[in-house]
N, C-alpha and C positions, 0 to 999 in steps of 0.2 A: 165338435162332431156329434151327430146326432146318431140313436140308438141304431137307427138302420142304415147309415149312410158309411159307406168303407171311405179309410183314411185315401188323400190322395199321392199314388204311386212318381216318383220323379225317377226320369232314367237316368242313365250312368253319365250320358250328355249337360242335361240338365244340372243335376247334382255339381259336376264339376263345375257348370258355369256358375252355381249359385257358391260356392266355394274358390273360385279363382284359381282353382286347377285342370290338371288336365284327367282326363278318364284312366290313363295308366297309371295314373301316380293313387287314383281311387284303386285299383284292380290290383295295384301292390299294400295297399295299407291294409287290404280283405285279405291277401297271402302271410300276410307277415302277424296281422294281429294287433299292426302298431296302433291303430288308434279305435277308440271302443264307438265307432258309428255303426250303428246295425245297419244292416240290409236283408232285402228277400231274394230267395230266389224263385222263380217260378218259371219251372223246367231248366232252361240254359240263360234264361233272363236274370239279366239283374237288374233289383229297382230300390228304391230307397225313400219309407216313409219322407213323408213333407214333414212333419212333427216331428220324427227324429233328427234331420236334419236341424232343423231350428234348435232342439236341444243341445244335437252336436254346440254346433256355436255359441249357444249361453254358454254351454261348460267353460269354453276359452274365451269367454270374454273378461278380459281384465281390465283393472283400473291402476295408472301407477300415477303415486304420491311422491312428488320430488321432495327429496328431504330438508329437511329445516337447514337454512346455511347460520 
């Protein structure tokens, strides 16, 4: 992202598609606190950096090691 250029905003639609949920189940994780995805608000909107998002998902991304038999 460049000095002048604002990050790009994903709405609550979007968001859940790129997460394979639904927007309520977004609109409870912002009530409860349960997962640390930031979002903005602006006015009664909710949106949700592009970059956070992506972060979001690094954080859970895992790798599993089947154990030695």
């Amino acid at each position: 992202m460049g000095t002048n250029q604002l990050p790009r905003l994903l709405t609550e639609l979007e968001t859940a598609e790129a997460l394979s949920c639904r927007p309520a189940t977004l609109a409870a994780w912002r009530c409860t606190g349960r997962t640390d995805l930031p979002f903005v608000k602006v006015g009664r909107l909710v949106r949700y950096r592009e970059a956070d998002v992506l972060a979001f998902l690094d954080r859970r991304t895992r790798q599993t090691i089947a154990p030695a038999a």
